[in-house]
N, C-alpha and C positions, 0 to 999 in steps of 0.2 A: 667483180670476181675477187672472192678472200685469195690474200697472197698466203702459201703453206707455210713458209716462213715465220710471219707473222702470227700464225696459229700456231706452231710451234714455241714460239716467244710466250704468247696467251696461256698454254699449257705449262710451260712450265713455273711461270709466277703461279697457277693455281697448285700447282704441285709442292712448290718449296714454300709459297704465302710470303713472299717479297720479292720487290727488283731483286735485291742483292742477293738472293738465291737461286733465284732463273739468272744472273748473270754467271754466277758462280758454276753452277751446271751447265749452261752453257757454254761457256769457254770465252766469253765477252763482257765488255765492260757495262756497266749498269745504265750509262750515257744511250748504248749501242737498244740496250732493251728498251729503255725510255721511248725512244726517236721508233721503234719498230710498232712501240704500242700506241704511238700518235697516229703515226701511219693509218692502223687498225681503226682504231677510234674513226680517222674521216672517211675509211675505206665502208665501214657499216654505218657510220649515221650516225653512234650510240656511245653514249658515255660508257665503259666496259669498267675502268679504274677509279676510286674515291679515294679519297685523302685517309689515314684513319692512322690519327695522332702521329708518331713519324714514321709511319710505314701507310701500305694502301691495303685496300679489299677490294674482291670485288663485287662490281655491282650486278642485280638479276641478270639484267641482260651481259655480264662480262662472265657469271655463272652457266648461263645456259650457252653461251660460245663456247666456253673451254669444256663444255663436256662433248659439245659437239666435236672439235679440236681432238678432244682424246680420243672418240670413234674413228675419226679421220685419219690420223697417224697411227692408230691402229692397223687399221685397213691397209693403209701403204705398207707396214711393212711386213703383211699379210701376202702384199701382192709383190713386193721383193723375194723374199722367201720363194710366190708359187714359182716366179721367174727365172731364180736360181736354181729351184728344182726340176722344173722343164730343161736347161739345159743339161742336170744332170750332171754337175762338175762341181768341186772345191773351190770357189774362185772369188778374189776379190781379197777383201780387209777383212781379218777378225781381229776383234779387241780383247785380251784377256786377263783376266786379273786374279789374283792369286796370292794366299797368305806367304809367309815365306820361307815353309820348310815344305810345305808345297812345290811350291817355285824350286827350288835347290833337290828335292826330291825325287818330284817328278816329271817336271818340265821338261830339263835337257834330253830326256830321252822320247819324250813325244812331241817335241819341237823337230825333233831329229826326221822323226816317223814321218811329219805331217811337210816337212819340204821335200823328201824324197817322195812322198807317195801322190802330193797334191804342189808340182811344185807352181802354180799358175793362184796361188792362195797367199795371199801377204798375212802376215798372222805377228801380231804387238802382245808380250807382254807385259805386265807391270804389278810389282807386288805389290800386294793391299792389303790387309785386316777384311774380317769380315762383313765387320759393322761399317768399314769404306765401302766395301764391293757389292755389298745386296743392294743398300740405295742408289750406287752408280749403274747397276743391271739395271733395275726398273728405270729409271731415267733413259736409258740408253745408251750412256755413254761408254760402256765396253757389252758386248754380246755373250758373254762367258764367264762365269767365275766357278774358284774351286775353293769351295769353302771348309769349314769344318763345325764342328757339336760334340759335346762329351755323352757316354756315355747317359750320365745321370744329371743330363741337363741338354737341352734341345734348343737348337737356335730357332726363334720363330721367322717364318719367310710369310712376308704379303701373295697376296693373290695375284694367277699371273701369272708367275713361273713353275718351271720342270724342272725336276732333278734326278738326279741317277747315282745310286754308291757307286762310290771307285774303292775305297779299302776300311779295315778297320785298322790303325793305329795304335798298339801297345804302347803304354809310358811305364818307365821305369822312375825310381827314385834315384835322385843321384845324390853322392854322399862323399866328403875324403874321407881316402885309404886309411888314414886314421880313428876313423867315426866308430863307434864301437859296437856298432851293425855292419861294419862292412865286411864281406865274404862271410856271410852266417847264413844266406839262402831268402828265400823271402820275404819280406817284410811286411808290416801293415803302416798306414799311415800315420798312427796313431803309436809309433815305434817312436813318432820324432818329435813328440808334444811339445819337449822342452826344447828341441832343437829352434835355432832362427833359418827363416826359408830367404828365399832369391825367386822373385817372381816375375810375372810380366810387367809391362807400365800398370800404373793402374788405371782404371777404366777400360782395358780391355776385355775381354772376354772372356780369355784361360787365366787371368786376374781374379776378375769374378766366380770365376768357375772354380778357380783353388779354394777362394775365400768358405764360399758356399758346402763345399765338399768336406774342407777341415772341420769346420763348425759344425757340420751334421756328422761328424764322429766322435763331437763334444772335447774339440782340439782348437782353440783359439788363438790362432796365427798370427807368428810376431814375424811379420814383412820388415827385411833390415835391409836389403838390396832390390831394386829391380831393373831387367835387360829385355829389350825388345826379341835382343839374336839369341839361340841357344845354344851357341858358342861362347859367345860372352856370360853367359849363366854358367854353364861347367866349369871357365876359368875362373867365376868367383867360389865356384865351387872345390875346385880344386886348391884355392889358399885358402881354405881352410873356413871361407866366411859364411858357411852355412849350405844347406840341403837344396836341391832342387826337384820338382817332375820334372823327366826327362823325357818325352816322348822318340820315338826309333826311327821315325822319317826321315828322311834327310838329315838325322845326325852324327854320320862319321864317326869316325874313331874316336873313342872317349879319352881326354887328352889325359898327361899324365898325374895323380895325386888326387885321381877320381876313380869310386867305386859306382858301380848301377847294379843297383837289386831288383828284381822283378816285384810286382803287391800281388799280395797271395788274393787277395780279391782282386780281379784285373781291373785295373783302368785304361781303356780304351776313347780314343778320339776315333768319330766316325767323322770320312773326309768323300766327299761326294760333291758334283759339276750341275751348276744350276744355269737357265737360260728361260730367256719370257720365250711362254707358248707361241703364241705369235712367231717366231723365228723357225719352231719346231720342225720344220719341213727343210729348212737351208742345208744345202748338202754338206755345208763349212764346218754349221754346227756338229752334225751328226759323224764327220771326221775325224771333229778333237775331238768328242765325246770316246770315240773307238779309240785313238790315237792315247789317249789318260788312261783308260781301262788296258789297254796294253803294259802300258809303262805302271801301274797301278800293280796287275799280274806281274810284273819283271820284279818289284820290290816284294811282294808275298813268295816269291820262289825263294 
């Protein structure tokens, strides 16, 4: 009898293409994978793992298990799902993950909704980046995420999951009071050529996405600061050290010795709730889905 466990462990080294990435997903140490893929190995018979320089592969027969492995854990959580929806209630662990003006945005008001209306539902968030949350959805490791995409740049999502818009997001530019666009109405991006901007880390996303956007207005961006939080972007923005996008979700009052202009061409962040098909039936899911779309409507009012 294959232990599920252990097919689980099988799937995710094919998934990540090493221990130390099925460990990492998993939540266990590389020791713990090791010992569950020996297990595996005398439980079929079959050498599943090979050595390949210092990491492993696998072998045909460790190929044709873990695809099996993946129908399998498919299926179960197929039949989770149907059995959640037979009862017909919100119940149990969601895991949710969420960028972090997201999080700050729109959360506390659908966190709110979702313990008065489902309170027999345990529901975790944790802020993440996007590029964290779509490979932790498909793995499994959270049920939910609320991701985002620009405008004139689209995030690509693997096969497998559903999404639903929740809003579109206006950004502004943000500029000091002193900036000699500020209070003239709105702007183009290309107002700031010479200015120095304040961005995200780089490598992230709305990083890339700035970089991308200026340079296709034939505006070659001089990155002198960057801040994960868009609080901390405004207060560099506000001494004076440069320009930022400011998008309007979750960010509060514009602190003082900061202007925001609207772009006369809008730029918009679309922000929408992804989940693997497979779940699509859980009633949990289909409460925060309502539960975001709510509080999504409470910020476009």
């Amino acid at each position: 009898m294959l232990n599920l466990d252990r097919l689980r462990v099988l799937h995710a080294i094919a998934r990540h293409g090493s221990v130390s990435g099925a460990a990492e997903g998993l939540h266990v140490t590389t020791s713990a994978v090791s010992q569950q893929m020996a297990k595996l190995e005398r439980e079929t018979g079959q050498q599943l793992l090979a050595r390949n320089g210092r990491g492993v592969r696998l072998t045909d027969a460790g190929r044709l298990l873990a695809g099996h492995a993946q129908r399998i854990l498919s299926q179960l959580e197929l039949a989770e799902a149907d059995l959640e929806a037979h009862r017909g209630r919100a119940v149990g662990e969601l895991l949710l993950g969420a960028f972090p003006t997201a999080a700050r945005g729109l959360f506390p008001a659908a966190l709110a909704d979702l313990r008065v209306a489902h309170p027999h539902l345990r529901v975790h968030l944790q802020e993440m980046e996007p590029d964290t949350a779509v490979p932790r959805l498909v793995r499994g490791d959270i049920d939910l995420a609320v991701v985002l995409d620009w405008h004139n740049r689209p995030l690509s999502l693997p096969e497998g999951l559903a999404k639903e818009p929740l809003l579109d997001d206006p950004a502004d530019v943000a500029m000091p009071a002193d900036h000699p666009r500020a209070g003239t109405g709105p702007v183009e991006l290309t107002d700031f050529a010479d200015d120095e901007w304040i961005s995200w880390p780089d490598g992230e996303f709305c990083h890339d996405w700035l970089l991308f956007t200026l340079r296709g207005q034939g505006v070659e961006p001089r990155i002198r600061h960057t801040a994960g939080e868009h609080h901390t972007q405004l207060a560099l923005v506000g001494a004076g050290l440069g320009v930022a996008v400011a998008p309007r979700l979750g960010r509060g009052p514009v602190p003082h010795g900061v202007v925001v202009a609207p772009v006369r061409h809008t730029m918009k962040r679309h922000v929408y709730a992804v989940w693997r098909e497979d779940a699509d039936r859980r009633p949990s899911i289909r409460a925060a889905v309502a539960a975001l779309r709510g509080a999504a409507d409470g910020v476009l009012d």
